[in-house]
KOLTOR-125598 format. One record per residue (C-alpha): residue number from 1; residue in three letters; x, y, z. Coordinates in Angstrom, 1 decimal, decimal comma, always signed. Example, Ala and Ser with C-alpha at 12.3 -4.5 7.8 and 13.67 -1.06 7.14 Angstrom:
<nodes>
  lolum  sevo       x       y       z
      1   ALA   +12,3    -4,5    +7,8
      2   SER   +13,7    -1,1    +7,1
</nodes>
This chain:
<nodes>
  lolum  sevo       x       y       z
      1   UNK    +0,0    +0,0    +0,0
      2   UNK    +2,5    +2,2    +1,1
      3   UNK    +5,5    +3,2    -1,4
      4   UNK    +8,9    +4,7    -0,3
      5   UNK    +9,9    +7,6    -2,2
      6   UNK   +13,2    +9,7    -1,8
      7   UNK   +11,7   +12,5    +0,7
      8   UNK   +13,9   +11,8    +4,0
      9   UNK   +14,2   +15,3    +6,3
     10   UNK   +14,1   +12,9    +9,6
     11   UNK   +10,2   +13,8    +9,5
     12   UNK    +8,0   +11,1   +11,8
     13   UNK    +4,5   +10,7   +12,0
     14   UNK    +2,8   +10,5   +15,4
     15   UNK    +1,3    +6,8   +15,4
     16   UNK    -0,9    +7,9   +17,7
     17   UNK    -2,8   +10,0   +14,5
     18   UNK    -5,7    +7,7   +14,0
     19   UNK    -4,8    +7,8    +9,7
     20   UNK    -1,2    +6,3   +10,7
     21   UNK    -2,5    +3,9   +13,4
     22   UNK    -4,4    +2,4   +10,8
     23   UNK    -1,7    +2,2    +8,4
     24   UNK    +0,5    +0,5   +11,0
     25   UNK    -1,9    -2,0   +12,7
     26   UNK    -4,8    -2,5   +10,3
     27   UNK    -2,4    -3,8    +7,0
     28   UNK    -2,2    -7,2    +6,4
     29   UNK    +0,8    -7,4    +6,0
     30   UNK    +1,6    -6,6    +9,7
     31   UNK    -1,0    -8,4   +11,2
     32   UNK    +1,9   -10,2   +13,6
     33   UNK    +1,9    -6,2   +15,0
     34   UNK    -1,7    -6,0   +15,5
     35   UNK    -1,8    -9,1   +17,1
     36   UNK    +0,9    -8,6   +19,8
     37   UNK    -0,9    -5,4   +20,4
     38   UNK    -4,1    -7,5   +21,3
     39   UNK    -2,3    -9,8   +23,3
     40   UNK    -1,1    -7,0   +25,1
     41   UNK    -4,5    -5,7   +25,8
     42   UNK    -6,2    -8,6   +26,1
     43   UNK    -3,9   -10,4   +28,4
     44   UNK    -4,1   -13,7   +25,8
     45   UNK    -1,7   -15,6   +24,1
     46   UNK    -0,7   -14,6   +20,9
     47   UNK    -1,5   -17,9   +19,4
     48   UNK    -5,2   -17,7   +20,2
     49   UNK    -5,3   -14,7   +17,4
     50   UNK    -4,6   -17,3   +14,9
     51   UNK    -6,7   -17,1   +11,6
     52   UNK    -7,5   -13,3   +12,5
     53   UNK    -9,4   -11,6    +9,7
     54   UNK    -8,7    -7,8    +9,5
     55   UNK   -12,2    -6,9    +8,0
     56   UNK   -11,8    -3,4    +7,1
     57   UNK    -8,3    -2,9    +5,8
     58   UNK    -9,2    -0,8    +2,9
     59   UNK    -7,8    +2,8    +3,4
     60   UNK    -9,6    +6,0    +3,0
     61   UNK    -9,1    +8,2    -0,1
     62   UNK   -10,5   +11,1    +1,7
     63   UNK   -11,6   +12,1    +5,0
     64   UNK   -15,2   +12,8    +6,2
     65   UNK   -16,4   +14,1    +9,6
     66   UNK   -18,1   +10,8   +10,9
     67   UNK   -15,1    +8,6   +10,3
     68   UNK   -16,2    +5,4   +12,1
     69   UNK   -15,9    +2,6    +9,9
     70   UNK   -12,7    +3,8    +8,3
     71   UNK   -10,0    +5,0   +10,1
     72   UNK   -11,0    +2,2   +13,1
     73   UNK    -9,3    -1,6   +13,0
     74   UNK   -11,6    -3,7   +12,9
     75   UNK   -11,2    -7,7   +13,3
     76   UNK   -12,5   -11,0   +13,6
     77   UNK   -11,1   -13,9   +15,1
     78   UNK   -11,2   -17,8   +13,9
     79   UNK   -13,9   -18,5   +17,0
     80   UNK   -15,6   -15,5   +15,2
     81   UNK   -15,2   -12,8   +18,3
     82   UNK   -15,3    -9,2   +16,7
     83   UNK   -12,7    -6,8   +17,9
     84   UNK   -12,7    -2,7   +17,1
     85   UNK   -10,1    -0,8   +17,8
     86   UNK   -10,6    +2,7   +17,6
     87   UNK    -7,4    +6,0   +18,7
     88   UNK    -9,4    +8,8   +19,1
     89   UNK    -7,4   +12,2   +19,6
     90   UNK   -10,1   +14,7   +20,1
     91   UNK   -12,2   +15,0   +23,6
     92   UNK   -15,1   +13,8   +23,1
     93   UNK   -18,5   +14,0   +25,1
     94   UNK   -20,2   +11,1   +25,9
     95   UNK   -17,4    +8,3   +25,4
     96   UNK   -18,9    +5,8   +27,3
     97   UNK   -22,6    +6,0   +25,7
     98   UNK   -21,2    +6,2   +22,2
     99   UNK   -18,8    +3,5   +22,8
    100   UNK   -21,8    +1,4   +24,1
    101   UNK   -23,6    +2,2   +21,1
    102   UNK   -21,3    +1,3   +18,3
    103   UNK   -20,8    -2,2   +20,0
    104   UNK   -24,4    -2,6   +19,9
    105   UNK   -24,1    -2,0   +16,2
    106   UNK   -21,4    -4,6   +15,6
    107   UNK   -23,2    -6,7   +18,2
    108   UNK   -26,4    -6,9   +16,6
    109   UNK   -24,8    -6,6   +13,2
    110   UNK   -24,1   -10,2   +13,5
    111   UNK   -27,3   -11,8   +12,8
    112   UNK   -30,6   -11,2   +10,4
    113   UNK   -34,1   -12,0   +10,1
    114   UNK   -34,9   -15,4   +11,0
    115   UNK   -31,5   -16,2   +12,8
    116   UNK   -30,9   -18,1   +16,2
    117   UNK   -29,2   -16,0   +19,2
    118   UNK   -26,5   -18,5   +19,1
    119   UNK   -25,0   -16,8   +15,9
    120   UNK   -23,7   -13,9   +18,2
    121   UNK   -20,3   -14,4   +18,8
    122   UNK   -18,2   -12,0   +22,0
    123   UNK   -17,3    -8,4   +20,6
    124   UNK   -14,7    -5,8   +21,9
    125   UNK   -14,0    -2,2   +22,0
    126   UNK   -10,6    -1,0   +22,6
    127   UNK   -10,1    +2,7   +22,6
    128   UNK    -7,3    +4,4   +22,9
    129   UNK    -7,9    +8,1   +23,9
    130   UNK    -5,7   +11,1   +24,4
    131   UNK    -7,8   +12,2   +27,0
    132   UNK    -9,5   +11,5   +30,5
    133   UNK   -12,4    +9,1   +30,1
    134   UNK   -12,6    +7,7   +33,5
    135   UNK   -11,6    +9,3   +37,3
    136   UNK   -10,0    +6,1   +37,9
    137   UNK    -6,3    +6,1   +38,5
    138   UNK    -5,5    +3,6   +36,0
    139   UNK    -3,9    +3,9   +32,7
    140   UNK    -5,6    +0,7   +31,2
    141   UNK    -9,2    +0,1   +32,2
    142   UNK   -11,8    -2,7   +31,3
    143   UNK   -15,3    -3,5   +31,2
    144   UNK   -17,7    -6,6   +31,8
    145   UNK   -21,5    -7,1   +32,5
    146   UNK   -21,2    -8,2   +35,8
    147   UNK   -23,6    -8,5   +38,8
    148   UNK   -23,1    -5,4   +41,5
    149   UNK   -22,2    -7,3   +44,4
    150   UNK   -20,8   -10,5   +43,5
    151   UNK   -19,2   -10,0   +41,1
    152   UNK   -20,9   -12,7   +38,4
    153   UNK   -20,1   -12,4   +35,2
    154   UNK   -23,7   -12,3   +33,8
    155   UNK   -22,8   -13,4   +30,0
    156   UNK   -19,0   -12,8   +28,4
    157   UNK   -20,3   -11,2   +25,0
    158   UNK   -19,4    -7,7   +26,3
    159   UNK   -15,6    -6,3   +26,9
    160   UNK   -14,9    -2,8   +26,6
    161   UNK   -11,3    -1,2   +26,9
    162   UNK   -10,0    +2,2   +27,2
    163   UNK    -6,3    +3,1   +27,2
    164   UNK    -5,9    +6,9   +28,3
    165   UNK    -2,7    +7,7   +26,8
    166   UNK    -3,2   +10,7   +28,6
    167   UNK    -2,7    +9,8   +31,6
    168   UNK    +0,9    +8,6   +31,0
    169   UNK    +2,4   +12,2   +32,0
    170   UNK    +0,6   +11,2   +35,8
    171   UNK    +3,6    +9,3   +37,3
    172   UNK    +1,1    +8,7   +40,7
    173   UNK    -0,7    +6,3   +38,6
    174   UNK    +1,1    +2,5   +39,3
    175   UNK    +2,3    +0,7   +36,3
    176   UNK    +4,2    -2,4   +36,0
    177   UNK    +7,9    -1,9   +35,1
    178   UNK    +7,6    -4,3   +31,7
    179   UNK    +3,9    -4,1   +31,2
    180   UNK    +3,6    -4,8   +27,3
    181   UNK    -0,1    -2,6   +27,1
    182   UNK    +2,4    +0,6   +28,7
    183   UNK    +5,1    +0,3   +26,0
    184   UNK    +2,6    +0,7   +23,2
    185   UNK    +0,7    +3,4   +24,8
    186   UNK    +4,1    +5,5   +25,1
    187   UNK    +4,9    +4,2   +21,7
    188   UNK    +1,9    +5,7   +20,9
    189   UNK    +2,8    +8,7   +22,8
    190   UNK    +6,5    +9,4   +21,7
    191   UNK    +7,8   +12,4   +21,2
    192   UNK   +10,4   +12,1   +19,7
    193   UNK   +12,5    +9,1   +17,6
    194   UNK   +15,2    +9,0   +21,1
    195   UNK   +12,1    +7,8   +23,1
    196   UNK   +10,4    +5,1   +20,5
    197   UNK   +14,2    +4,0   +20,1
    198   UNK   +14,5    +3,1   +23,5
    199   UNK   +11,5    +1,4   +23,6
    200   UNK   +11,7    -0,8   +20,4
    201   UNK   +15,6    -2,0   +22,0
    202   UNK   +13,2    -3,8   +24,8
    203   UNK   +10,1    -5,0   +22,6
    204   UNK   +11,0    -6,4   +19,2
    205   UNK    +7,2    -5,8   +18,2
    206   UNK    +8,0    -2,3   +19,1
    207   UNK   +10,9    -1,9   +16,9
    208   UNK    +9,0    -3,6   +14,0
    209   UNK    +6,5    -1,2   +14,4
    210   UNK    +8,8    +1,8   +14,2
    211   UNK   +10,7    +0,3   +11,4
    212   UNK    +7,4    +0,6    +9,3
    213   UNK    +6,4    +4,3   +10,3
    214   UNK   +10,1    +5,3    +9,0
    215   UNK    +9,4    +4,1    +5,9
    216   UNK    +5,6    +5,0    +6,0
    217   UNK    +7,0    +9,1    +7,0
    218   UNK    +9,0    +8,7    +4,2
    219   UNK    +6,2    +8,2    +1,4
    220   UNK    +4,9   +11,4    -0,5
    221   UNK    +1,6   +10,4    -0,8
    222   UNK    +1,2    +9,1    +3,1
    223   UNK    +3,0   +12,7    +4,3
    224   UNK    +0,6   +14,5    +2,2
    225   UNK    -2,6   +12,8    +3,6
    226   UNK    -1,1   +12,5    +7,1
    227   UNK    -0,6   +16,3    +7,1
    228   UNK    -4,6   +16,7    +5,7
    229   UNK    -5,5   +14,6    +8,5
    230   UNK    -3,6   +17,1   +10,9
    231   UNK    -5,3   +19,8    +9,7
    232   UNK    -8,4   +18,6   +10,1
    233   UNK    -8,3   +17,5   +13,8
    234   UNK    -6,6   +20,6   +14,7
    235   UNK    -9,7   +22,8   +13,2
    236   UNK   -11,8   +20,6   +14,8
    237   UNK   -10,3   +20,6   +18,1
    238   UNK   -10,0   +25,0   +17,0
    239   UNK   -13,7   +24,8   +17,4
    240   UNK   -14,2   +22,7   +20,2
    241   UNK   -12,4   +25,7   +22,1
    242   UNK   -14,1   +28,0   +20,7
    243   UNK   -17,7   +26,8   +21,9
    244   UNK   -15,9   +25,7   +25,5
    245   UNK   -14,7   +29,4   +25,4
    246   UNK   -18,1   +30,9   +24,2
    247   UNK   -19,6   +29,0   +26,8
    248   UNK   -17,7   +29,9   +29,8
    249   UNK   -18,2   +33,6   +28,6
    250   UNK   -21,7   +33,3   +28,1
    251   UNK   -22,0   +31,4   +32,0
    252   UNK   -20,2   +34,6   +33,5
    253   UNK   -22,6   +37,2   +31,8
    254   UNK   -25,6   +34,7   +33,5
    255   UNK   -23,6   +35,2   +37,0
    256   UNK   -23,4   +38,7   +36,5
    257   UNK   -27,2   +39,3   +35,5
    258   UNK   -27,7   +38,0   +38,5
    259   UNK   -25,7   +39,3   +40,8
    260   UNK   -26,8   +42,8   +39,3
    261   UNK   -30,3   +42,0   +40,2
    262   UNK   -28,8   +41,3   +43,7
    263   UNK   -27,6   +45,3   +43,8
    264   UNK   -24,1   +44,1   +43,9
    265   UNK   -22,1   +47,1   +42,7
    266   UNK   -20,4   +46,7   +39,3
    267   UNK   -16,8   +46,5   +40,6
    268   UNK   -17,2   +43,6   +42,7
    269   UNK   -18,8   +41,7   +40,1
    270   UNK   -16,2   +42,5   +38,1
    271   UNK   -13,6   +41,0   +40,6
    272   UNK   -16,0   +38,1   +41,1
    273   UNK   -16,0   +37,0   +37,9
    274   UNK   -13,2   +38,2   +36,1
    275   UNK   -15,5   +40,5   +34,0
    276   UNK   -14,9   +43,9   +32,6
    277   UNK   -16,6   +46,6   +34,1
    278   UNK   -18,0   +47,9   +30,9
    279   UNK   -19,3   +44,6   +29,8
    280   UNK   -21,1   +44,4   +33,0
    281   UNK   -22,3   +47,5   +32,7
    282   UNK   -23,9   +47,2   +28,9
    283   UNK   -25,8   +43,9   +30,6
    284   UNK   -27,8   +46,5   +32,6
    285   UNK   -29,1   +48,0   +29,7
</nodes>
């Protein structure tokens, strides 16, 4: 898929952008990466991956706002278990609920009209978020329908993961010195070519994987969709500021309506809510 050309400036894509996750992970030609990276996760051998299926690894040729179903890995085992994998970047409201639903939608996706329950087969969601999706102080979190107090694991179709690469600048969260799932979140957090280095001397999967993002930063074609992709999360994440930032603006002139209908004198509103006085002033009018 990918073709080396001549441009080499020492440029490397961040494997954590969702377009060069998928390049990495969901070509079939690496499946032996993707599958230590679900080992990793799942806490399974590697050999009970064999037969995997990568069932989306067609690439987009251009990039639209809903972008499930393309830029997400998604596989299916031999036992016939479906697996997404999904990197998302941007914060995003509602994780959990939209999570939920998109399993639902591979979940029930499985069978038709007419069909037994017993053609649904276990499916899993594994996101990896640059962002805090849980208060938990864990780096690696899962999921199971289990019963509240004992703990009984009602039925095993439902597993849901998050990875909060996020949280890897938190040193007070505990993580094991050779955990496997921590070396491919920082891998997925690097910096800089010094700190993927170190890490692919200590995981040979590692250093596979960083082998093939040299050569995919080196392809034309790859740079120039890579830096589209760029552009568009950082507009998007431009106006997601923007509407936070409206709104907080927006919340203060509510506070300082009513405090004004409280006869609390203009300059103390001011240094209540970090206001201008003149702004607080025109809300009188």
């Amino acid at each position: 898929m990918i073709k080396q050309t001549s441009v080499d400036d020492g440029f490397l894509m961040s494997p954590k952008v969702d377009f060069v996750f998928k390049l990495i992970f969901g070509d079939e030609k690496n499946r032996d990466l993707l599958i230590a990276f679900l080992s990793a996760v799942l806490g399974v051998p590697k050999e009970d991956f064999d037969g995997i299926e990568i069932v989306n690894s067609e690439l987009l040729r251009e990039f639209t706002e809903d972008r499930k179903g393309i830029l997400d890995v998604r596989v299916k085992t031999k036992q016939g278990k479906q697996i997404d994998i999904e990197i998302q970047i941007l914060p995003t409201d509602f994780m959990p609920e939209r999570t939920m639903f998109y399993w639902s939608k591979m979940y029930t996706g499985q069978i038709k009209a007419g069909d037994t329950y017993a053609k649904l087969k276990k499916c899993i969601t594994i996101n990896i978020v640059d962002f805090r999706c849980t208060p938990l102080q864990k780096l690696h979190s899962s999921y199971h329908l289990i019963e509240d107090e004992t703990g009984y694991k009602l039925t095993d179709i439902l597993e849901v993961h998050f990875l909060e690469i996020i949280k890897l600048a938190d040193k007070e969260i505990p993580r094991g010195e050779n955990d496997k799932v921590i070396e491919w979140m920082e891998f997925l957090d690097a910096k800089s070519k010094g700190a993927i280095e170190m890490l692919a001397e200590k995981n040979k999967d590692i250093k596979k994987a960083y082998d093939i993002l040299q050569i995919i930063s080196k392809d034309e074609k790859a740079r120039m969709l890579y830096e589209a992709r760029e552009t568009e999360l950082r507009d998007q994440l431009t106006r997601i500021e923007s509407a936070e930032n409206k709104g907080k603006a927006e919340g203060k002139a509510e506070v300082a309506k009513k405090l004004l209908n409280l006869g609390m004198e203009v300059s103390m509103i001011a240094q209540a809510t970090g206001m201008k006085e003149e702004e607080i002033k025109r809300l009188k009018d």
